[in-house]
N, C-alpha and C positions, 0 to 999 in steps of 0.2 A: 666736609673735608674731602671726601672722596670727589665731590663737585669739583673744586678747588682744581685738586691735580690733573682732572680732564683738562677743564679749563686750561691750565700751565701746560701740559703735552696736547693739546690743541693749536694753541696758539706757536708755539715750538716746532709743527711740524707744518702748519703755514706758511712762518716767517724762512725755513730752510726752504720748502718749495718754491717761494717767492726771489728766493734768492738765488737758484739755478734755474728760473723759469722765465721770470718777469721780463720783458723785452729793457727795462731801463739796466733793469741790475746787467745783464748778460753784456749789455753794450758797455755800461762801467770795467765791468771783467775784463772786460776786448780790449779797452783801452788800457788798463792797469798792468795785462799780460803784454800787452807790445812795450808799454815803454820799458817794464822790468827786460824784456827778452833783446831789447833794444840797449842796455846798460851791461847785460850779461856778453853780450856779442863782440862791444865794442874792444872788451878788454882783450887783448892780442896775447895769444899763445905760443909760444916758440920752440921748434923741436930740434935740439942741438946734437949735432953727429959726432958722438967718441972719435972718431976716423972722418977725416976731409973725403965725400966721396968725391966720384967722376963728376964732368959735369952734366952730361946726357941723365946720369941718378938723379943727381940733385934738381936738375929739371923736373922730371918727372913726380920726384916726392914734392917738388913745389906746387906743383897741377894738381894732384889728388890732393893736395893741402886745400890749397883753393878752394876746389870741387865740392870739398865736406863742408868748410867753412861758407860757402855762398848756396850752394844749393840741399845739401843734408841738415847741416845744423841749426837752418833757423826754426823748423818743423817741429822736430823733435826739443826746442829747449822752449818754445813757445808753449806745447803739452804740456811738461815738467810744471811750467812758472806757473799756470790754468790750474791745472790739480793744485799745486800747492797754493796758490790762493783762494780756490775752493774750499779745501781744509780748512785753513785757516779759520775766512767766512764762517765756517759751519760750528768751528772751535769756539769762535766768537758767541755764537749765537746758544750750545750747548751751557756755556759758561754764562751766559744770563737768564737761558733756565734754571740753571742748578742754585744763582742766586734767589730768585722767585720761587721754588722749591723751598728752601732754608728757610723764607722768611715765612712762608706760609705754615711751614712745620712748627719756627718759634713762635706763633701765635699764642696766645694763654689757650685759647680752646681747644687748640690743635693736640694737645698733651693728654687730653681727656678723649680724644676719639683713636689715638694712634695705640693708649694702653686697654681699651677693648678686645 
């Protein structure tokens, strides 16, 4: 039994390592976090003024608009998408140990070594 669980948290912390290490996975990631972060971008955000300002203002809030949207916000919403799809991955993979765990618990003999 105890065998068993090595076995399952062995292969468990493989299949995570492989998944933030392996040159296929990490290019898969790369590509899955551009097109997400490329969907996130696209959608257009508008920031509407209580008060008509001047136009020299509103110039200017348009340029720093700009500025964040083309050069700040692809960086940091590309991270964001990376983590949360690593999460995920890893959620994934927790979640079919904990399957593989279950069943090896509900084995008939597994009941005999777990109340020792």
């Amino acid at each position: 039994m105890n065998k068993k669980f090595q076995d399952l948290l062995h292969r468990y912390k493989v299949q995570t390592f492989h998944q933030e290490h392996d040159r296929q996975s990490v290019d898969e990631l790369s590509r899955q976090c551009l097109h997400i972060t490329e969907d996130v971008l696209k959608q257009k955000y508008r920031y509407h003024f209580q008060k008509l300002p001047d136009a020299d203002r509103a110039e200017i809030i348009n340029m720093i608009q700009n500025y964040v949207r083309e050069a700040i916000l692809p960086p940091v919403v590309e991270k964001l998408v990376a983590r949360q799809v690593r999460l995920e991955q890893r959620l994934d993979t927790m979640q079919q140990f904990q399957r593989e765990l279950l069943e090896v618990l509900s084995e008939p003999g597994a009941r005999e070594h777990v109340q020792r």
